[in-house]
Short mmCIF file of the C-alpha atoms (twelve columns), coordinates in Angstrom:
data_MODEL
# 
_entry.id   MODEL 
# 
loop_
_atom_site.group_PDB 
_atom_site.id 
_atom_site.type_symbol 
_atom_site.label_atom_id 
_atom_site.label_alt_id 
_atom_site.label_comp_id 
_atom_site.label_asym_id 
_atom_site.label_seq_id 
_atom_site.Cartn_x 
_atom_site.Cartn_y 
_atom_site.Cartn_z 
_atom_site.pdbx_PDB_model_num 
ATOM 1  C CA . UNK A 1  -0.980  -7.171  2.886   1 
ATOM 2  C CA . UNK A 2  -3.596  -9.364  4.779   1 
ATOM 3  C CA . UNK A 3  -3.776  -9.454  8.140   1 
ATOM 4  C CA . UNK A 4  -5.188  -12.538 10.583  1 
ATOM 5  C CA . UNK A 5  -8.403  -11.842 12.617  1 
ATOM 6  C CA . UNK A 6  -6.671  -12.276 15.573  1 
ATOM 7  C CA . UNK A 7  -3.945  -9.165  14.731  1 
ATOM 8  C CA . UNK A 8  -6.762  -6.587  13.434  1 
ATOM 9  C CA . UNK A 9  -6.113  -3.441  14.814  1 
ATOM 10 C CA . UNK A 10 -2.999  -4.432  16.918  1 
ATOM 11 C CA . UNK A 11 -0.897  -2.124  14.475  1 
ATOM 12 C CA . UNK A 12 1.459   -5.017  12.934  1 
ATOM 13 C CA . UNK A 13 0.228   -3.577  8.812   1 
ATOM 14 C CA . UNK A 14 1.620   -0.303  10.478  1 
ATOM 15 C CA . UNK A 15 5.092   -1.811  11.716  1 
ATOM 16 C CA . UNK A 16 5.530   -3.779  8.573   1 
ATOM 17 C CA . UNK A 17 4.508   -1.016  5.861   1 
ATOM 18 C CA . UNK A 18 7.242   1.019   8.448   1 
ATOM 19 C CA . UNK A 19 9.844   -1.578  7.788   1 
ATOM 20 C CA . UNK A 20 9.423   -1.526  4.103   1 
ATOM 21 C CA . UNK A 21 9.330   2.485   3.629   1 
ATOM 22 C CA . UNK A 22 12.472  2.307   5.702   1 
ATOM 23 C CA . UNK A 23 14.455  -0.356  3.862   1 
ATOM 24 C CA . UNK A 24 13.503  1.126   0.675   1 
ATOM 25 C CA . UNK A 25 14.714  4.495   1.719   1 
ATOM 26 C CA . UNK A 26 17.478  3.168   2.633   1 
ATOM 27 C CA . UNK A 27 18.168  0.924   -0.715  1 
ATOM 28 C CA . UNK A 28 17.833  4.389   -2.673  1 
ATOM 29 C CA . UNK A 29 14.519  4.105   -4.235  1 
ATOM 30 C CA . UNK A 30 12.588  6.658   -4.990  1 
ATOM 31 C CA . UNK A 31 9.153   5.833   -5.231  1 
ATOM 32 C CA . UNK A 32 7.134   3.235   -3.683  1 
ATOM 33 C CA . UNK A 33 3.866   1.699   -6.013  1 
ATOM 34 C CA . UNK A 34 0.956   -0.412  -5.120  1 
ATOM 35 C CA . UNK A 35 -1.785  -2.358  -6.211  1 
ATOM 36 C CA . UNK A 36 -4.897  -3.378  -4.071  1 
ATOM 37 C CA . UNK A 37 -8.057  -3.693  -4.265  1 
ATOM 38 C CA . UNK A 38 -10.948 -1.202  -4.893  1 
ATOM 39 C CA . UNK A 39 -13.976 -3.085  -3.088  1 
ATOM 40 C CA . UNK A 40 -15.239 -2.347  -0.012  1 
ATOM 41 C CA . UNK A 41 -13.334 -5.227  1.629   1 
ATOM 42 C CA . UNK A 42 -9.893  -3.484  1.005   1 
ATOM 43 C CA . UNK A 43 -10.708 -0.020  2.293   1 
ATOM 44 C CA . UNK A 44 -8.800  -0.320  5.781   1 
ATOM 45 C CA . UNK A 45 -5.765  -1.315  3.381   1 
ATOM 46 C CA . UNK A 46 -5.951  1.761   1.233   1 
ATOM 47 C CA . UNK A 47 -6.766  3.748   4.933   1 
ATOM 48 C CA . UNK A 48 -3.855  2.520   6.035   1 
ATOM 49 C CA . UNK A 49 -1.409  3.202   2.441   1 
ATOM 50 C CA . UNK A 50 -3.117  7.018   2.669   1 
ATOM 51 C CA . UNK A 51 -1.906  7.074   6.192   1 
ATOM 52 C CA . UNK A 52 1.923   6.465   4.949   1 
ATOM 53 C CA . UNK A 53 1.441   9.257   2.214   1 
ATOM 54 C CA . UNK A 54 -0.025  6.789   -0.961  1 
ATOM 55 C CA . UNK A 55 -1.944  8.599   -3.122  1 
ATOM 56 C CA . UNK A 56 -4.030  7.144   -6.151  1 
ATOM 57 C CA . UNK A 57 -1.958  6.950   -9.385  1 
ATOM 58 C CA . UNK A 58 -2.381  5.236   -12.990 1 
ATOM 59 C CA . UNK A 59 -1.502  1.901   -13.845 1 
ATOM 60 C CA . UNK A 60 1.945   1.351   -14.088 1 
ATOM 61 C CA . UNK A 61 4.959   -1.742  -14.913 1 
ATOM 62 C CA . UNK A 62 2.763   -4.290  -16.511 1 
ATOM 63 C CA . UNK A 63 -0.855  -3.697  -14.948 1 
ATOM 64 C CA . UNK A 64 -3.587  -2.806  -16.869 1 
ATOM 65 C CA . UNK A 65 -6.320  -0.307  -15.728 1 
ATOM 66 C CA . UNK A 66 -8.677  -2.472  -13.841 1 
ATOM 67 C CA . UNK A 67 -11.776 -1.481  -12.024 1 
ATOM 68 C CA . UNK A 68 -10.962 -4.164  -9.250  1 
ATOM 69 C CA . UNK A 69 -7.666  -2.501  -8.682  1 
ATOM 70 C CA . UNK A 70 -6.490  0.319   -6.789  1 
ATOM 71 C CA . UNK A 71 -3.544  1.564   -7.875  1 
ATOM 72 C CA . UNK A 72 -1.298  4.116   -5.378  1 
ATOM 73 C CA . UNK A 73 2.313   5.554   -4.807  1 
ATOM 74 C CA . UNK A 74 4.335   7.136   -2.869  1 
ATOM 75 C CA . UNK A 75 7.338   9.512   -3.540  1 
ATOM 76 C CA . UNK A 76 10.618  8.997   -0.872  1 
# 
């Protein structure tokens, strides 16, 4: 998820990473995965997936461990 400069901090990743824990909830999955990025530059994302209850996992579908990846997930 990137945001524009203009919508920093207004709380629209918030609303949308709401909207898709909902919907998916609602589909009847269990488990939410994610990859982003481990630099510096992606730390407000994995802020904001820690905020939502991600929490660091392996690899997993058809990613490879990666040191520029940041793999997470989240159990519904």
């Amino acid at each position: 998820m990137c945001t524009m400069p203009a919508r920093k901090r207004s709380g629209i990743a918030s609303l949308l990473l709401e909207h898709i824990v909902t919907e998916a909830k609602h589909m009847g999955f269990t488990r939410l995965s994610l990859e982003t990025g481990s630099a510096e530059f992606f730390l407000p994302a994995r802020k904001l997936y820690e905020k939502f209850g991600f929490v660091p996992c392996e690899a997993f579908a058809d990613y490879r461990p990666d040191p520029s990846s940041t793999f997470m997930t989240r159990t519904l």
